[in-house]
VOROBA-464577 format. One record per residue (C-alpha): x, y, z; residue number from 1. Coordinates in Angstrom, 2 decimals. Each point is the difference from the previous one (the first is absolute). Layout:
BEGIN
X:Y:Z:NUM
...
END
This chain:
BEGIN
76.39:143.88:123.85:1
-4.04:-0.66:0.24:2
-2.00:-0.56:-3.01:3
-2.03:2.63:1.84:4
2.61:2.69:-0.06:5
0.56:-1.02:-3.76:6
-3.85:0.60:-0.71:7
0.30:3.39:1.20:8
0.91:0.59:-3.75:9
-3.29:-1.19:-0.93:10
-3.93:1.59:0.05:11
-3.00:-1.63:0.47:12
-1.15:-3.13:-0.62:13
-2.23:1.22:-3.06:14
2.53:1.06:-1.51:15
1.39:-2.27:-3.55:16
3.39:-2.07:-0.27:17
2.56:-0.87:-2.26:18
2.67:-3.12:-0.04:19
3.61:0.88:1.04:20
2.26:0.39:-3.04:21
2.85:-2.36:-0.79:22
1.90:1.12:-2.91:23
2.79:-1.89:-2.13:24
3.01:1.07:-2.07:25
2.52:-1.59:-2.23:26
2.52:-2.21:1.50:27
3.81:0.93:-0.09:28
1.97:-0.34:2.81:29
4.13:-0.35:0.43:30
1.33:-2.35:2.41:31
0.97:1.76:4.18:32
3.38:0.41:0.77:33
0.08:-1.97:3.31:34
4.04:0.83:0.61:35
0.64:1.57:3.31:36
0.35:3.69:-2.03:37
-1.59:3.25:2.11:38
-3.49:0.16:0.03:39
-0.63:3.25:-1.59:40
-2.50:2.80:-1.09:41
-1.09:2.87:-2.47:42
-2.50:2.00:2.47:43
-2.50:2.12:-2.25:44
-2.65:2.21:1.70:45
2.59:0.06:2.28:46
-1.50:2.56:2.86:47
1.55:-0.01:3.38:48
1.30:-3.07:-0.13:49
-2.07:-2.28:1.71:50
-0.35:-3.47:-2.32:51
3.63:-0.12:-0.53:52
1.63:0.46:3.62:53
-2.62:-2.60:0.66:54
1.27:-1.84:-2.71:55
4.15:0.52:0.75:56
-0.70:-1.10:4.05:57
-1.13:-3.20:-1.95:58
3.11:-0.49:-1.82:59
-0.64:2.41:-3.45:60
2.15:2.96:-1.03:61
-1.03:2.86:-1.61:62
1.77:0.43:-3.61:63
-1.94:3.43:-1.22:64
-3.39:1.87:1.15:65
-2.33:2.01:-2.66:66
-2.10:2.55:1.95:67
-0.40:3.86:-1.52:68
-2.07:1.31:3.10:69
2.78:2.63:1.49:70
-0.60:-0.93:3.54:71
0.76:-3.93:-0.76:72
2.93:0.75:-1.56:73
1.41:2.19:2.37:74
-0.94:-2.53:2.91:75
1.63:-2.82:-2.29:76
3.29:1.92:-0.19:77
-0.19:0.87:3.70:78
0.19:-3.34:0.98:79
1.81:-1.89:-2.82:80
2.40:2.18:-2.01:81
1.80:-2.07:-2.13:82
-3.68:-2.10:-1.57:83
-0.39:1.50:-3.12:84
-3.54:1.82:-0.61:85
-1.35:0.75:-3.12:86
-2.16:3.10:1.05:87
-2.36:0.44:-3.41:88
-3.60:-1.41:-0.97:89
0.02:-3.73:-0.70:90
-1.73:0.50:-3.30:91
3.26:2.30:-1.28:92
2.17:-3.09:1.59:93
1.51:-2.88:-2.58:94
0.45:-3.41:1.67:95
3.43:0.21:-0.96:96
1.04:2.82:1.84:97
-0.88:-1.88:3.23:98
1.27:-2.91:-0.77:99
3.11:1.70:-0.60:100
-0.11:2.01:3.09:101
-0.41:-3.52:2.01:102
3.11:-1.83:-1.43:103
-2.34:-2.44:-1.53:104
-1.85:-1.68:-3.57:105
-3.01:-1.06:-0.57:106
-1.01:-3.37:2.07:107
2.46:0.85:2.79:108
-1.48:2.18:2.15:109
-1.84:-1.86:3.04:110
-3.29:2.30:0.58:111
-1.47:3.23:-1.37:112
-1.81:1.21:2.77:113
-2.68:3.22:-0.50:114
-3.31:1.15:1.29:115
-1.41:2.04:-2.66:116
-2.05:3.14:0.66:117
-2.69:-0.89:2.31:118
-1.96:3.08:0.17:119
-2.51:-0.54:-2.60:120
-1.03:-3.26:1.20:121
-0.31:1.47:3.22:122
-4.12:-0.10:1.63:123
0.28:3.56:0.40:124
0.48:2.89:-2.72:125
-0.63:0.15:-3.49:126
0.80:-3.68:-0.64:127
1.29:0.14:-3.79:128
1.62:-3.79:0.13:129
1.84:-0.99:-2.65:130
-1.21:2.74:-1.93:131
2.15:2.65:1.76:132
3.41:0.13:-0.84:133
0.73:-0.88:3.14:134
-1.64:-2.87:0.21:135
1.25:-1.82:-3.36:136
3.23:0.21:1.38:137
-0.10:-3.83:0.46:138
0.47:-0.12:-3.30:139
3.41:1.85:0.42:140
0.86:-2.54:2.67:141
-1.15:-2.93:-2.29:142
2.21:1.45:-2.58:143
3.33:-0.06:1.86:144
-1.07:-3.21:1.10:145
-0.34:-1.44:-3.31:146
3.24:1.64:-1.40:147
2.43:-0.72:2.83:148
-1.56:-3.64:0.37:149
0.48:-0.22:4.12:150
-0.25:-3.31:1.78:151
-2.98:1.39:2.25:152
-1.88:3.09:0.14:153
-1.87:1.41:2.89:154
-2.94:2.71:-0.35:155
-2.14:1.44:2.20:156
-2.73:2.11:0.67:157
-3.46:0.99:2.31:158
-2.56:-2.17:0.06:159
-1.90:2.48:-2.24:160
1.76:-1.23:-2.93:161
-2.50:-3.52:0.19:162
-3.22:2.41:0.02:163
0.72:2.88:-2.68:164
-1.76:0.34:-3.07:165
1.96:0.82:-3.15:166
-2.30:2.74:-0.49:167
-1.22:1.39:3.17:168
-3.65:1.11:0.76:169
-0.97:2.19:3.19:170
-2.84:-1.99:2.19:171
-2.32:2.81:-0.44:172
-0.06:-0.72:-3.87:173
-0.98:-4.09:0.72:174
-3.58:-1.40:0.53:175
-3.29:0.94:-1.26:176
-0.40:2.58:-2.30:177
3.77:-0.08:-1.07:178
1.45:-1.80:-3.10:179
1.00:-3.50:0.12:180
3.72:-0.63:1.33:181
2.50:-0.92:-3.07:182
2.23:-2.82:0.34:183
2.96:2.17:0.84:184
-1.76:1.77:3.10:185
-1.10:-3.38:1.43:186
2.06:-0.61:3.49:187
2.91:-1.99:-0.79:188
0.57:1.15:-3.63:189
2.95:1.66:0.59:190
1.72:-3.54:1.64:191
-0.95:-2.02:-2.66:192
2.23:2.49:-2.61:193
2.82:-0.50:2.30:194
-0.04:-3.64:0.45:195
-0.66:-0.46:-3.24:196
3.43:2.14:-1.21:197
2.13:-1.95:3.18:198
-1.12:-3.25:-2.20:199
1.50:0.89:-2.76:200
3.12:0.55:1.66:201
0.91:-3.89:-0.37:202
0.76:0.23:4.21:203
-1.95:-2.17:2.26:204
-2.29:2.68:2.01:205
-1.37:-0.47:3.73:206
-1.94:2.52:1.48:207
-1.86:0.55:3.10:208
-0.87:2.66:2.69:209
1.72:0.10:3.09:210
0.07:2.12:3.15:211
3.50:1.32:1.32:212
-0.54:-0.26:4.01:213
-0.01:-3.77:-0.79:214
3.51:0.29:-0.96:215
1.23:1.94:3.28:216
-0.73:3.34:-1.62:217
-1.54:2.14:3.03:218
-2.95:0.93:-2.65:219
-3.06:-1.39:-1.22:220
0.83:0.84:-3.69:221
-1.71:-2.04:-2.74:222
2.06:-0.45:-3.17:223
-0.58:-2.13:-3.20:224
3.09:-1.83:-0.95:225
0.65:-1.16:-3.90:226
3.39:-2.48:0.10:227
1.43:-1.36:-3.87:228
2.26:-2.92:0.02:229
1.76:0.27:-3.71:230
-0.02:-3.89:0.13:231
-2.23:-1.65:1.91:232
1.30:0.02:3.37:233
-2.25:-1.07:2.53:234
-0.46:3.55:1.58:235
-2.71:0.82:3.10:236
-0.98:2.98:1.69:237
1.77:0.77:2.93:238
-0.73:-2.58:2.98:239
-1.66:2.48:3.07:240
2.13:-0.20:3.28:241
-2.95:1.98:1.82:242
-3.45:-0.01:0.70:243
-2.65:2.12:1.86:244
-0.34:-2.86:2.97:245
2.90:-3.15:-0.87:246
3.18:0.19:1.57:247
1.99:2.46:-1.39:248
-2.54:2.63:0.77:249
-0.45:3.04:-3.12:250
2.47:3.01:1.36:251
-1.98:2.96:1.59:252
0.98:3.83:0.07:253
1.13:-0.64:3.38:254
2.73:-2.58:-0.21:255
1.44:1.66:-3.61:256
0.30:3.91:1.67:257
0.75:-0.97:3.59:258
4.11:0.43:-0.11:259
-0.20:3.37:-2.84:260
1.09:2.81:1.50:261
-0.04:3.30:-1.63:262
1.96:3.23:1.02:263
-1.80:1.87:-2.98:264
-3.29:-1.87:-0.94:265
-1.18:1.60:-3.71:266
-3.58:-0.27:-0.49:267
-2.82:2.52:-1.63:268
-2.19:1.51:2.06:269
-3.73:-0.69:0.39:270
-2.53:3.37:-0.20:271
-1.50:0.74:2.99:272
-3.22:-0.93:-1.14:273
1.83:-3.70:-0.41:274
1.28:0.64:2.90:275
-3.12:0.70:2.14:276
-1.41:-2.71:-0.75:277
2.47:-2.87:0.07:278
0.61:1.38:3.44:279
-3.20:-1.49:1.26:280
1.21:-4.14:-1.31:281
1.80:-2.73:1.53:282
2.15:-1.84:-1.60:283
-1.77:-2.35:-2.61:284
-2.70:2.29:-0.43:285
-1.39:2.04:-2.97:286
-2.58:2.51:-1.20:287
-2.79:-2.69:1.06:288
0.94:0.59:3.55:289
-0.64:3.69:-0.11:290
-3.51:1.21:1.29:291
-2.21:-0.22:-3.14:292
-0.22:3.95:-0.37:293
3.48:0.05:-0.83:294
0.02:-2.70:-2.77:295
-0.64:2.44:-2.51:296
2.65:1.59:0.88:297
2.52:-2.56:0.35:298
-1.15:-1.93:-3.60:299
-0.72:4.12:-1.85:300
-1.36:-0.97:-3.70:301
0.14:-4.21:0.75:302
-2.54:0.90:2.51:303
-2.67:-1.33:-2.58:304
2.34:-2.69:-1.35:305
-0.42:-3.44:0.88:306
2.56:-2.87:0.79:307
2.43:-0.34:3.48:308
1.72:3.29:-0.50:309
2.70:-1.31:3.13:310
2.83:2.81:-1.16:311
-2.13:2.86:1.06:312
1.26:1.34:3.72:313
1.79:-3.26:0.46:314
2.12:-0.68:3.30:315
2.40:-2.98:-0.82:316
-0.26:-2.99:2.62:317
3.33:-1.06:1.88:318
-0.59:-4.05:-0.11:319
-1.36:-0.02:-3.40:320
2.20:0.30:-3.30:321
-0.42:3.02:-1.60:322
-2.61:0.42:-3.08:323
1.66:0.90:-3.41:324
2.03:3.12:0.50:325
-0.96:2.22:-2.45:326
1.80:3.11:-1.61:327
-1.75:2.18:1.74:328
-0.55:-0.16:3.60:329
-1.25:3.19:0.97:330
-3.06:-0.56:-3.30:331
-3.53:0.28:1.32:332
-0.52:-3.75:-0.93:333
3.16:-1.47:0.70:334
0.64:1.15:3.41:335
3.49:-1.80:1.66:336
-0.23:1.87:3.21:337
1.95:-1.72:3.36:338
-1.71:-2.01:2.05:339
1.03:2.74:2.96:340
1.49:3.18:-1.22:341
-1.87:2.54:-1.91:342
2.10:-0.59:-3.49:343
-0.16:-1.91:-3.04:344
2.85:-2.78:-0.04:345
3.42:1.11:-0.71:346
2.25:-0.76:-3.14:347
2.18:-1.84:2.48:348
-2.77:-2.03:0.95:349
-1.61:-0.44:-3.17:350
3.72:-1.89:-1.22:351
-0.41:-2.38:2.88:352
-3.14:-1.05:-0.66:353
1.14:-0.59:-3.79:354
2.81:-1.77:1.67:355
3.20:2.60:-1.16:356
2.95:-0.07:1.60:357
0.29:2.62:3.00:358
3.12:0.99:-2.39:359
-1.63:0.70:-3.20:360
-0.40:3.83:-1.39:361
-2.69:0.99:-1.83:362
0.03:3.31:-2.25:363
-2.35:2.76:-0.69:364
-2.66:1.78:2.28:365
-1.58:-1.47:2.41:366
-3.06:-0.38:-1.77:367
1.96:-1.98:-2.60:368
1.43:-1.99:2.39:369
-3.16:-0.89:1.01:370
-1.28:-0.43:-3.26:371
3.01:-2.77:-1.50:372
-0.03:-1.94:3.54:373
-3.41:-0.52:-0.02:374
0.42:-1.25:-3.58:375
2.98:-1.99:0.72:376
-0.34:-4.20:0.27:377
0.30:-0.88:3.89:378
3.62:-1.29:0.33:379
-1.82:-3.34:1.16:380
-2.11:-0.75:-3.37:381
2.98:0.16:-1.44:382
2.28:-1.84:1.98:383
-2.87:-2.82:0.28:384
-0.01:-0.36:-4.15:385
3.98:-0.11:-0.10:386
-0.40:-2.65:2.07:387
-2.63:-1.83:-2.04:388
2.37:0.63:-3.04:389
3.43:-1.50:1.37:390
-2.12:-2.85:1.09:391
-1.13:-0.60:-3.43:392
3.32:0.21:-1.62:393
1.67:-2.75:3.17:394
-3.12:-2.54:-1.18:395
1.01:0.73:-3.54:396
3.88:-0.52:0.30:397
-0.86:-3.37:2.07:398
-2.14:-1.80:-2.90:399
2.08:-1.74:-2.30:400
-2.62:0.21:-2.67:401
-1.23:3.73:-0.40:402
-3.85:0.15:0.11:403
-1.81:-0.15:-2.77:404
-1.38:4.31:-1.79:405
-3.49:-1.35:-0.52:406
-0.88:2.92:2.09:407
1.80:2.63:-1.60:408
-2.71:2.19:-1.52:409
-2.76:-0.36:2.49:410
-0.78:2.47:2.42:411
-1.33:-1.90:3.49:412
-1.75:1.40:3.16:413
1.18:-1.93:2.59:414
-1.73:1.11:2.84:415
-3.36:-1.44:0.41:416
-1.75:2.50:2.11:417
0.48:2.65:-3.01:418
-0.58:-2.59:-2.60:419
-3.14:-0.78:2.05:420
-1.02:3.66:-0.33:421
1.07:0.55:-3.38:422
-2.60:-3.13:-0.91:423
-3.06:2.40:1.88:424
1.25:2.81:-0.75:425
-2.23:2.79:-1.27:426
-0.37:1.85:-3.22:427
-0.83:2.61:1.51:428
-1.58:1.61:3.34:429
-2.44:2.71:0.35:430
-0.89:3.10:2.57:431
-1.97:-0.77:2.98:432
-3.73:-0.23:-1.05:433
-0.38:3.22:2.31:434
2.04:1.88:-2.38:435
-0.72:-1.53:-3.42:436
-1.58:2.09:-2.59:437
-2.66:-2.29:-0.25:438
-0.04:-2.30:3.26:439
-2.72:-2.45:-0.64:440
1.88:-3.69:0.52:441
-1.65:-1.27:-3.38:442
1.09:3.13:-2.08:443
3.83:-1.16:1.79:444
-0.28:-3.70:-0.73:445
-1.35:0.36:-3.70:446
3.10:2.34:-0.79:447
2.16:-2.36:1.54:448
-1.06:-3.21:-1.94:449
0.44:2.05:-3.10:450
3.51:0.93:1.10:451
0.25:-4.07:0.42:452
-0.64:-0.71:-3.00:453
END
């Protein structure tokens, strides 16, 4: 991944910066269990299952799953019956009661593994962050961390999570003639709260953004990983096995749907306004290959909105990955439509390009189904950090000495692209001077070095 794609986070060069935050907690860690026991897992945020059949092809089993949406749970008992699920909020759930539905005490569980509600750190909608319920419920994962005392944790989430603000304020309210921002609605506020509560965890933290296709997933999906070693271990992000151009080439729509065949395809329908227009692309091609008297049309209110806007009347591209499937790909903005056929992608098709099995059920409508597969962690991620994990623990049970827990309680961003960013990364960014409320660039740049200050 480019530093380039990386900046695409960031505004313009006028804009004010802030160091990247390393936080520290109190040491206490307990010695790994390096015996040849069953690598094992309490799965909160559980979804459709995606993190943890990556996880069990890389040697992990699944001891219990938390997840109250209805659809998960049905899909979970679809496909494995006899895994107990615990089906309720995981505020109203004790620690306890999943440690006694895995078998298991404190300290001997292998991995938590959870992503958290991502929609509120998501760049679109209301953008609440931590704030929302939702989006504290980190601290709900942090919490059965803490009590159940794992020997790694794995968390992840969109790359929106390095961005939010703890308070969030709308781009039209920023810039001359609006207040100064507070600390908590500076980009990047939100982060620093949740590194600084992983700290005090006592694990040893890594985190760093990474992109799925460069782990075989058939998807350009960008994902911020946060791994905790209880004691020390000398974790890593996952190592890539693909790249855009190297060898092992990134997987494109092409090669992951060639073999599916389907004798009863579900997928929702575009309207025929959709319709009529997608009808004129080729494959690869969006609402910026239209003639310009239908743009309007094809982009409807973000017609006067700035930035790429590449989901509108989108045609997928056979011998690229696909972008990030969304939940929705009939939306007006995040349009999944087949490179040939006049449809959005099916839920058939949708699993393969989050890697599922061709076996596994999923529940519910078919907008649900849509809705937890493209929330699900590609099969691949997870299979790639299982495999990071086991390596960890064979280095571990070959040194006769254990390594020293100087790092327990520090939180670390190992990759340096991101740490790069995070060092010139803005406070801040502003509308286009065409549509500020007062657009002259010395009004911008004086309300910027007070925001700097």
């Amino acid at each position: 991944m480019s530093l380039a794609s990386l900046m695409r986070f960031a505004s313009k060069p006028s804009e004010v910066h802030f160091e990247p935050f390393i936080s520290a907690g109190p040491e206490h860690a307990i010695a790994p269990d390096c015996s040849d026991m069953a690598k094992t897992i309490i799965s909160l945020f559980s979804g459709a299952m995606g993190l943890d059949i990556g996880l069990e092809k890389a040697g992990f089993k699944t001891l219990v799953a938390l997840e109250m949406n209805k659809t998960a749970v049905a899909t979970i008992k679809l496909n494995k019956p006899g895994l107990p699920v615990i089906d309720r909020d995981i505020a109203l759930v004790e620690s306890d009661e999943l440690l006694k539905a895995a078998g298991a005490t404190p300290g001997e569980v292998t991995v938590v593994t959870g992503g958290p509600c991502c929609q509120t750190f998501s760049t679109a909608g209301r953008r609440q962050s931590i704030r929302d319920k939702r989006g504290g419920l980190f601290r709900e994962f942090l919490r059965i961390v803490s009590d159940t005392r794992p020997r790694f944790f794995v968390m992840e989430n969109v790359k929106g999570i390095l961005s939010a603000a703890v308070r969030h304020r709308p781009l039209d309210k920023r810039g001359p003639k609006c207040r100064y921002l507070r600390k908590d609605e500076e980009l990047g506020s939100a982060l620093k709260v949740i590194l600084r509560e992983l700290g005090a965890l006592g694990y040893y933290v890594i985190y760093g953004l990474v992109n799925c296709a460069d782990y075989g997933v058939p998807q350009k999906r960008m994902r911020v990983l946060f791994i905790g070693s209880r004691d020390g271990e000398q974790i890593s992000l996952p190592t890539a096995t693909h790249s855009e151009n190297g060898r092992s080439k990134w997987v494109t729509l092409r090669e992951a749907l060639h073999d599916l065949r389907e004798a009863d395809p579900e997928f929702i329908e575009f309207t025929a306004d959709r319709k009529g227009l997608l009808r004129r692309l080729q494959a690869g091609q969006n609402w910026r290959n239209l003639p310009k008297d239908l743009h309007e049309e094809a982009l409807g209110g973000a017609f006067d909105s700035w930035g790429g806007r590449s989901g509108f009347c989108r045609r997928l591209n056979w011998d690229k990955p696909a972008p990030t499937l969304t939940t929705s790909p009939d939306g007006r903005a995040t349009t999944l439509c087949h490179p040939t056929e006049l449809r959005p992608l099916t839920v058939r098709e949708y699993a393969r390009l989050q890697q599922f099995p061709d076996e596994w059920k999923f529940g519910g409508t078919v907008y649900r189904r849509y809705d937890l597969i493209g929330n699900a962690v590609p099969v691949g991620l997870g299979t790639a950090i299982g495999k990071m994990l086991s390596s960890t623990i064979r280095k571990t049970a070959s040194q006769r000495n254990y390594p020293p827990k100087a790092k327990c309680g520090t939180v670390e961003c190992v990759d340096e692209l991101l740490a790069e960013w995070l060092r010139n990364r803005p406070r801040t960014k502003l509308h286009p001077a065409s549509v500020r409320k007062a657009n002259t660039p010395e009004a911008s740049k004086r309300w910027l070095r007070r925001v700097a200050a």
